[in-house]
N, C-alpha and C positions, 0 to 999 in steps of 0.2 A: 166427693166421697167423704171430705170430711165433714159435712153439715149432716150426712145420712146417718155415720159410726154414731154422731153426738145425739141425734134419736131411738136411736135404738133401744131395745128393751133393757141389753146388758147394761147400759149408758145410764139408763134411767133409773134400775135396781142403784148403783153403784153411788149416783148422784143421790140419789133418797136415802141410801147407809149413811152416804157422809155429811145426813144433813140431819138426821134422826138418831145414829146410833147412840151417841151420851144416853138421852131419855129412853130407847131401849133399853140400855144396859142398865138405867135405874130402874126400869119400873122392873126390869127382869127379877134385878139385885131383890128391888125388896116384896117380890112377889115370894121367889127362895126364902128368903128369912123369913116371910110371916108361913109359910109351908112347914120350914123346917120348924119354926113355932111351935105350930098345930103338929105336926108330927112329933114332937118332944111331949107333947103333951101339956104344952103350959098353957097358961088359962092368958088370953091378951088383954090387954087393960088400954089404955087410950094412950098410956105413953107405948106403947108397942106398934100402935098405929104412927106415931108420927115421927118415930127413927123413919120406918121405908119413904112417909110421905116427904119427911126434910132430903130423904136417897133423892125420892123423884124428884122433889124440886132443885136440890143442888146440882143433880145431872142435868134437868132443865135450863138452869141457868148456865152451869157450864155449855151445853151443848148451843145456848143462844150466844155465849158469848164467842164459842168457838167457831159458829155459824156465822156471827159478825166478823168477826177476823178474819177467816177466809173471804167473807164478803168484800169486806177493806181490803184484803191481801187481793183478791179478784179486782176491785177498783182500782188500787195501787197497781197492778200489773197491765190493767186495759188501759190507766192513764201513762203508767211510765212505758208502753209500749208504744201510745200514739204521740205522749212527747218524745220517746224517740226517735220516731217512723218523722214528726214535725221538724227535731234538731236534724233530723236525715235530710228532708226534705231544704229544708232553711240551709244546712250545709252544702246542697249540692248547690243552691239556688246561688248561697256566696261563692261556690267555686267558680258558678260558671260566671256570675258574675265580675267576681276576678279577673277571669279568663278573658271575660270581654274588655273588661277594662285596660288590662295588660295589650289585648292586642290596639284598643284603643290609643293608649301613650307609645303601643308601638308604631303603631301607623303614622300619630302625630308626630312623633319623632324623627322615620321616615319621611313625612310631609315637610318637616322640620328643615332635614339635612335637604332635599330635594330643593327646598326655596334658598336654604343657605349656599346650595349649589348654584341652583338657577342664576341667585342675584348674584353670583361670585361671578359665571360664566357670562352675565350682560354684562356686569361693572366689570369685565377683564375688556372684554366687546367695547365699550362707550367706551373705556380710556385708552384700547390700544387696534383701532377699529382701522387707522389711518389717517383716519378723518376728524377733523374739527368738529366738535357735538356735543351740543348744546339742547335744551328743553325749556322751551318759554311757555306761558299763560299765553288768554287769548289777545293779549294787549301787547304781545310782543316781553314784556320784562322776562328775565333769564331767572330760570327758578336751578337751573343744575347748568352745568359744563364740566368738560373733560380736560385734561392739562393741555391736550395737544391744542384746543380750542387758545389759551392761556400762551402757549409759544410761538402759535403761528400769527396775533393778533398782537403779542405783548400784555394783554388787559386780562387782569385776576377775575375770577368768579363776582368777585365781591365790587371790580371796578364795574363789572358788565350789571350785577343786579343794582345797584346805584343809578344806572340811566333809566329812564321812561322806557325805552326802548332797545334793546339791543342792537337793532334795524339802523342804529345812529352810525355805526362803525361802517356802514353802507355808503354807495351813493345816492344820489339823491332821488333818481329814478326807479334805482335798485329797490328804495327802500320802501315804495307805494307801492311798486311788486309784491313785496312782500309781504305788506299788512293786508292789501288788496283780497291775498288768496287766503290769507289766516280769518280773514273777516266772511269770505265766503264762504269757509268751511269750519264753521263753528261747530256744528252739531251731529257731523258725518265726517266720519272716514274717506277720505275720495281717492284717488289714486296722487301719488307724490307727484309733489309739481317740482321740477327741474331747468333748472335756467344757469346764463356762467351771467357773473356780478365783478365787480371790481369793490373792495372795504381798502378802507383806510386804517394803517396800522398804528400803535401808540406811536410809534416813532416817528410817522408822515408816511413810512414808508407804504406805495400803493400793490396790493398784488390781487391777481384775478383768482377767483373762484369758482367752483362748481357749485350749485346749489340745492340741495334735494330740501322739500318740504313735507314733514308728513303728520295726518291728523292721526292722536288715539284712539280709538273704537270706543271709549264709554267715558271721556273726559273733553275737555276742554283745551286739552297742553297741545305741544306741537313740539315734535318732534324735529330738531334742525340739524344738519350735515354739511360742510362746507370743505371741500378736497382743495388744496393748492394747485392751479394749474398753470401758474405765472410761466414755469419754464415750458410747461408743455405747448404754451400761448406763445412765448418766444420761438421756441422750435417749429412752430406752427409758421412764424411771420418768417422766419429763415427760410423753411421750405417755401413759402410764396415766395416769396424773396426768390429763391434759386432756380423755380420753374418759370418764372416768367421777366427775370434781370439776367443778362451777359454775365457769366462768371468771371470775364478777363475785364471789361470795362465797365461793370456794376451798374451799364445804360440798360433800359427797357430791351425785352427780345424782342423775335420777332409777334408774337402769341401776343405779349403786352400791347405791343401797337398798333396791331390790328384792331385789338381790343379797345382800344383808347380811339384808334381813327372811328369805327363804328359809332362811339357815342359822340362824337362828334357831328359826323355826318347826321343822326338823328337830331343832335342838337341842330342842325343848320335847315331840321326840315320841321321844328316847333320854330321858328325866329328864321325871319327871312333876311332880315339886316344881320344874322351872323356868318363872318366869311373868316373862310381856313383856307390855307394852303399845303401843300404836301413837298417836301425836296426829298431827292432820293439819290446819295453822293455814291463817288466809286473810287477808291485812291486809285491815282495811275501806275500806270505800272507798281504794282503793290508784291505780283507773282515774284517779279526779277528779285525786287531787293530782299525778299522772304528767303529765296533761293538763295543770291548770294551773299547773305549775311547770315543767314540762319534763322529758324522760324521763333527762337527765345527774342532776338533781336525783333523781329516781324512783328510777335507778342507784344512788345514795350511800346512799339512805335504806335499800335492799334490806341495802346492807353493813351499815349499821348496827344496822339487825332482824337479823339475822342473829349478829350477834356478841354485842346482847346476849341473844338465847335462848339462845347457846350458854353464855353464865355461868351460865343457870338449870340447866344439867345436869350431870351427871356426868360423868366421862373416858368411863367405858364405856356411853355414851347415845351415840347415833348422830341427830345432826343435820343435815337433806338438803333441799336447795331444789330443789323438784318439778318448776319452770315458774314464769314469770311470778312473782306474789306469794305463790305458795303452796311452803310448806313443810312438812316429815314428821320426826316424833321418832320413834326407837325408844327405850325406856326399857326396859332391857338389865334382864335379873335382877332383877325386882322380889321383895322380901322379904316385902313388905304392899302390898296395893291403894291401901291409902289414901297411897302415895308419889306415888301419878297427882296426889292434890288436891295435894299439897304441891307438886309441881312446876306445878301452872296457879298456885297463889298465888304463885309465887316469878316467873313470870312477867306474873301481871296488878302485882305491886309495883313489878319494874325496866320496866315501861310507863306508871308512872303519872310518870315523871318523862318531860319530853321528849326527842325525838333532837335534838340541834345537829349541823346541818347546813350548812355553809358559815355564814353570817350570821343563818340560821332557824334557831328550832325551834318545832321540831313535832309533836304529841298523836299518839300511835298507839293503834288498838285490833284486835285479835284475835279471826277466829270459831274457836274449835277444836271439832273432833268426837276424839270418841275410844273407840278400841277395849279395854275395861281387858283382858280376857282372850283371848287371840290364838291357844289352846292348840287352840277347837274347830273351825278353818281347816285346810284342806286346800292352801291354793296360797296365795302372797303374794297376788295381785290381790285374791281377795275381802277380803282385810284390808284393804287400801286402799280398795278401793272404799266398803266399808259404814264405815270413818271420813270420807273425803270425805263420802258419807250426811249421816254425825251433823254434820260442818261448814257442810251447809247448814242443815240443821235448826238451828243456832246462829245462822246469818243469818236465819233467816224470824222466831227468836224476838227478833229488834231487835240482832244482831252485837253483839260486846264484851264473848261470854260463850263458854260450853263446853256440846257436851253431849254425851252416851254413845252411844254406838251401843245403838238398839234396832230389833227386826226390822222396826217398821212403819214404818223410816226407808227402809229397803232397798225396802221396797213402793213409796214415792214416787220413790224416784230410780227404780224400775223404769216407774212410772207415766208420770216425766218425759221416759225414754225410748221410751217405747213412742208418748206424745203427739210427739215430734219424729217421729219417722217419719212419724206420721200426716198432720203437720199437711205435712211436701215431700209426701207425697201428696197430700194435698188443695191446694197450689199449682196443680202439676200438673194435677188434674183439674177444675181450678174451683169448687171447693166453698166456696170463701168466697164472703160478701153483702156486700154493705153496706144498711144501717139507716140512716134521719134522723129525728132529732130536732130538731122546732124550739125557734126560741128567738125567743119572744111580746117584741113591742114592748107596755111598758104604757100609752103614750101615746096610741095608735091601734087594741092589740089586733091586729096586724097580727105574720104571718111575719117576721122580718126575716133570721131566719137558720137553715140549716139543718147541723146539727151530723151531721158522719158517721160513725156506728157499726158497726165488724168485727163481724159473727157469722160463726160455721161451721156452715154446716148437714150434718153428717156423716153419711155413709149410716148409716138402723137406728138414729139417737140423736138426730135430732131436730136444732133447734136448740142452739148452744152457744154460753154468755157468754163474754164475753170475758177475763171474772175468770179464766175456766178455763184457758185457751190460750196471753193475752198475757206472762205472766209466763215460761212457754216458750219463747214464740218471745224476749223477750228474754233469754235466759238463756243463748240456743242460736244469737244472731244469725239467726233467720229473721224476726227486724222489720225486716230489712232489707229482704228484697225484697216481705212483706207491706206493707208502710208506703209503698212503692215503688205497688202495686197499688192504696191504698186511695187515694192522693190522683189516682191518673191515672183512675179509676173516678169518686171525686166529683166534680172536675173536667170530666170529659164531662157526667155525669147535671145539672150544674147546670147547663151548656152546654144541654143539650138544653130543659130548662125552660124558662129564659129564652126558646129560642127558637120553644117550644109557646106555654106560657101567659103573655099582656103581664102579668099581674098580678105575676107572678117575676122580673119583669127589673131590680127594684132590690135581690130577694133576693141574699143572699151563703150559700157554701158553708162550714162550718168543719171543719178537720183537725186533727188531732193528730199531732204528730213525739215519736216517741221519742227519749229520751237515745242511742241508740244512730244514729239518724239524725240528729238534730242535731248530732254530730260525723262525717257524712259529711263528705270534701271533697268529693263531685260532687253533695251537696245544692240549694245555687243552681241549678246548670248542669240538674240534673235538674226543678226546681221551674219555670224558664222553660222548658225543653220542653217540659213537660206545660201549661203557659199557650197554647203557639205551637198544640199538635196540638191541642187540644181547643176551642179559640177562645173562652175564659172570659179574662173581665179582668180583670186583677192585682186592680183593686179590689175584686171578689166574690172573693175566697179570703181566708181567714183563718184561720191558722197558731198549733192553738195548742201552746202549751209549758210543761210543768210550773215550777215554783218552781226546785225544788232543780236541776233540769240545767242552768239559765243560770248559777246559781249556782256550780256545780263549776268553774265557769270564768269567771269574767265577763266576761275582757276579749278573749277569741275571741267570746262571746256578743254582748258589744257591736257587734264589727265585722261579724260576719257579720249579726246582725239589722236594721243601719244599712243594709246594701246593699240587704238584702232590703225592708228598706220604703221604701227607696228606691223600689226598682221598682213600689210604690204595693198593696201589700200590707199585711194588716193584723197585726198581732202581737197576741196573746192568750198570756195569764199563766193559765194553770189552776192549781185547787189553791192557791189564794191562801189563806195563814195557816197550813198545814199544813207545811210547811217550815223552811228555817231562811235566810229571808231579811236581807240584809242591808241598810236603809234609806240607808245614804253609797250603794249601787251600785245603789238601785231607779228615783231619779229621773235615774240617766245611762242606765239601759236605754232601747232608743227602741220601744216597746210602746204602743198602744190602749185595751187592754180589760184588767181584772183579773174573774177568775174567781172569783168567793165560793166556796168550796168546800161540797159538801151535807152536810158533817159541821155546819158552823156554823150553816148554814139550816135541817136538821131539826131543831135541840134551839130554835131560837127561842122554840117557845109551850112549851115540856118546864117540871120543875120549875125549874130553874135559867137559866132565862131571863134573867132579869137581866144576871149575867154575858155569856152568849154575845148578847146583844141588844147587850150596850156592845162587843164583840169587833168585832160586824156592825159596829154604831155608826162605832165608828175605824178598818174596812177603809172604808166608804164616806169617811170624813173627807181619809181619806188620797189616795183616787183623784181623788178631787174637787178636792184641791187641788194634786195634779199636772195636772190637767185630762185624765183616764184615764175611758175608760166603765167602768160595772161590769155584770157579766152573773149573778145570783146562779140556779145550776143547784139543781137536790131540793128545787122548789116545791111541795108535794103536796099544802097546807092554806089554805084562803082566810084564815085568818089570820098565816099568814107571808107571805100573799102582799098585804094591806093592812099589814103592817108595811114593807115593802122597799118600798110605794109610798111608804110616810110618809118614808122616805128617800132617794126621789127617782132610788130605781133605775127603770131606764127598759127593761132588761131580763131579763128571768125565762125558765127552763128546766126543768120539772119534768112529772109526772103530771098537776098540776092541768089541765096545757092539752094535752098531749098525748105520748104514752110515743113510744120510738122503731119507725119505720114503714118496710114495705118503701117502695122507689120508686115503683110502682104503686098503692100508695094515693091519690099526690098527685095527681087527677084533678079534671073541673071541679066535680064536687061537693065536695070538701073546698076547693077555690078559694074556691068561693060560701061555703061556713060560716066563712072566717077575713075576708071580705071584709066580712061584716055588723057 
């Protein structure tokens, strides 16, 4: 629109006035004057001409000079419009360039603070990371380290870049590790290489390390980390330590010696000329004195067996406490067999002196079995097991000796297992009996007591003694809960008598407690319920108990026996003279009856009667004058059995009068024959 208005005609009148008018207005000026001249009447002469023509030209020039001026004034205005549309232009150009600029030093700045951050946040990282860290070149020299590096080694930044190598404060192995991997990973990044090292500190002092190794992605340096793990290493050897060494006598376990027998055994199958042997000991009676001394006592005494078998061996003998009281030699490279003997003599010698023990001492003896040639095994177990073998077979021949592994020893321990199984089976299915045996009043020829005897009647085999079986079950603790069965069984069965035939009702029942029930704790608690359920009175039971197992203990046996006959029970001494009774603690036991044993009572009428009749003699002397019944059992000749009347035994037990009988036999006809 506005290019059109400036064409226009009015536009163009307007522009043409202001570019002509001056010389208009002259030539108008003196076209009028020479008019009004001529209308005056006056005659023109050539100065009358050149007044209007100097009008014309002075308007002339005025109107060109005024035409200039506007022209300059129009120049002046188109240049001072486009220098300042330029200083616009140039001014936006420096604002924005400002603007960029500003955000530029802002951003650096920001980039600024972000790296001042950054490297605040690594160098907080490097010095307080945990870890020991350090930055070498590819030659290994220490271009940076952190202080923790500086405390955990002793050596300043400045001692570390002084060495060729940092790698020096290493071992020796350690330290081709470590150039090894710097040198293969010059020029790449790889993944950290990690390994534990042992350095050497300023001090000497040695400690273990962790080691990470790592290359920088667009340099040459290596990045090194080095964690303390010294104690973590000791706590390490501790825990080995404590899983596979005896906590009480700090010997090898069992785990450890197996472990050791194995690489042995393969050692002796690379080397035919290398021979081992195996001992496998068992203190004796180790139960009793645990018991009756108490198991802190039992504790000290283990350390002390322990330490000294281990003087009887060698460095390179390997000595291991199994379990319990049992312990395992390895006798490492033997040269000669006969080193086996020489090593049991070198232990039966420093045994024949006592252990002192706190205030005691005290006699030890050893069963050992032993394997001398170990070469013909296939697996460690069977070497253990067939020397355990030979160590019972040193207990059965009276413990406090040695003997060899031989294969029929293997047959009985397989025996002994084979009768455990049997015998929870027959629990289970009811295959035990019980048996009675009386025991003849000689006064009246009268029942008074009927003694009750285990058999096993085992499918396919009959009957089985009890010689056969009880040594098992106590070997293998299932006397427990046979022994459990056999008193709550007689218990009823003599219950029931009494309350069949009157002739029974002053009869009593007798039991046998094994050593291993005699030190139940729920023996009392168990013995009155079986009185409560079965409805038999204390006074008919009678309880009896070997020699030697009051003895292992006396002064438990004491108290537990006082209670027990308290409750109006009778106490019975079996096996009387066969043991190793002690006379100061026979007349505090609170006991009834002593048991003559049938070793003494069969040899009565033999050649050497004499003897064993004065043996009888002074068991009777003795009962008698504690005021003790005596019951002499393995009656089988009527003149053993008018000898024990002459001495005023009042009870007998043997074949003579009758062997031991089912239940069912005692009917009213065996009534009526004992009643005559």
């Amino acid at each position: 629109m506005s290019s059109a208005a400036n064409n226009s005609p009015v536009s163009s009148i307007k522009s043409w006035v202001e570019k002509y008018s001056l010389v208009v207005l002259g030539v108008i000026i003196s076209a009028g004057f020479l008019a009004v001249y001529h209308l005056l009447g006056f005659q023109p002469d050539a100065g009358t001409y050149i007044a209007p023509g100097v009008v014309v030209l002075f308007s002339l020039f005025a109107q060109n000079l005024i035409n200039a001026h506007r022209d300059i004034r129009s120049r002046l205005e188109r240049y001072s419009s486009k220098l300042e549309e330029m200083v616009r232009e140039r001014t936006e150009d420096l604002i924005k360039s400002n603007e960029q600029l500003q955000e530029e030093i802002s951003l650096r700045r920001k980039t600024e603070e972000r790296l001042r951050a950054s490297e605040s946040r690594y160098r907080t990282i490097f010095e307080n990371s945990g870890a020991a860290t350090l930055i070498s070149n590819e030659n290994g020299r220490a271009l940076l380290a952190n202080t923790q590096l500086s405390t955990m080694t002793g050596f300043s930044l400045e001692e570390l870049e002084a060495r060729d190598s940092w790698t020096s404060i290493l071992e020796n192995s350690h330290q081709n590790r470590v150039l090894s991997w710097i040198s293969n990973n010059k020029s790449s990044a790889e993944s950290p290489r990690c390994f534990e090292a042992v350095i050497r500190c300023k001090d000497g002092q040695e400690k273990n390390v962790f080691i990470t190794l790592a290359s920088f992605q667009e340099s040459k340096s290596v990045l090194v980390s080095l964690v303390d793990i010294t104690e973590l290493k000791r706590a390490e050897q501790r825990l080995f330590h404590q899983a596979f060494h005896d906590h009480l006598t700090d010997l090898p376990n069992r785990a450890l010696f197996m472990e050791l027998l194995n690489i042995s055994l393969r050692r002796s199958r690379r080397s035919r000329d290398y021979l081992f042997a195996v001992l496998y000991m068992d203190i004796d009676r180790f139960k009793y004195i645990n018991d009756s001394m108490g198991h802190l006592f039992g504790d000290r005494l283990l350390v002390s067996f322990a330490q000294t078998i281990k003087k009887c061996m060698r460095d390179s003998d390997t000595v291991a406490r199994m379990g319990g009281d049992e312990f395992a030699v390895i006798l490492d490279d033997i040269q000669d067999p006969s080193y086996i003997f020489t090593v049991m003599d070198r232990i039966n010698a420093a045994l024949k002196d006592p252990l002192k023990i706190e205030d005691h001492t005290i006699y030890v003896t050893v069963s050992t079995g032993i394997v001398a040639d170990c070469r013909i095994y296939d697996n460690p177990e069977d070497i253990v097991r067939d020397a355990d073998a030979a160590m019972y077979g040193a207990k059965d021949a009276g413990r406090a000796c040695f003997k060899v592994f031989e294969s029929r020893m293997h047959q009985r321990f397989k025996r002994t297992l084979e009768m455990e199984t049997a015998m929870r089976k027959a629990l289970e299915n009811g295959e035990f009996v019980l048996h009675y045996q009386p025991i003849i009043s000689l006064q009246g020829g009268k029942v008074a007591t009927f003694e009750a005897l285990v058999r096993w009647e085992r499918p396919g085999m009959g009957l089985i003694h009890p010689a056969e079986f009880i040594p098992v079950a106590e070997e293998t603790g299932l006397i427990m809960p046979l022994g459990r069965w056999v008193l709550s069984q007689a218990c009823k069965q003599m219950s029931i008598w009494q309350k069949t035939y009157p002739e029974l009702s002053d009869c009593s029942v007798s039991v046998n407690l094994s050593g291993r029930q005699f030190n139940d704790p729920e023996l009392e608690n168990h013995i009155m319920h079986v009185l409560e359920t079965s409805g038999l009175s204390p006074e008919h039971l009678k309880l009896e108990i070997t020699e030697n197992e009051v003895m292992h203990s006396p002064e438990h046996a004491i108290e537990l026996l006082t209670r027990i006959r308290k409750a109006g029970i009778k106490i019975m001494i079996d096996d009387f003279g066969t043991g190793y009774s002690s006379l100061s603690y026979l007349h505090r036991f609170p006991i009834d009856i002593l048991k003559v044993d049938r070793k003494f009572v069969g040899r009565l009428d033999s050649i050497n009667s004499p003897s064993e009749r004065k043996i009888v003699e002074n068991i009777f002397s003795l009962a008698h004058g504690l005021n003790l019944e005596v019951v002499a059992e393995g009656v089988e000749r009527s003149s053993q059995n008018d000898f024990l009347a002459g001495l005023n035994c009042r009870f007998v037990q043997g074949f003579l009068y009758y062997r031991p009988m089912p239940p069912e036999m005692v009917q009213p006809d065996f009534l009526e024959r004992i009643s005559k």
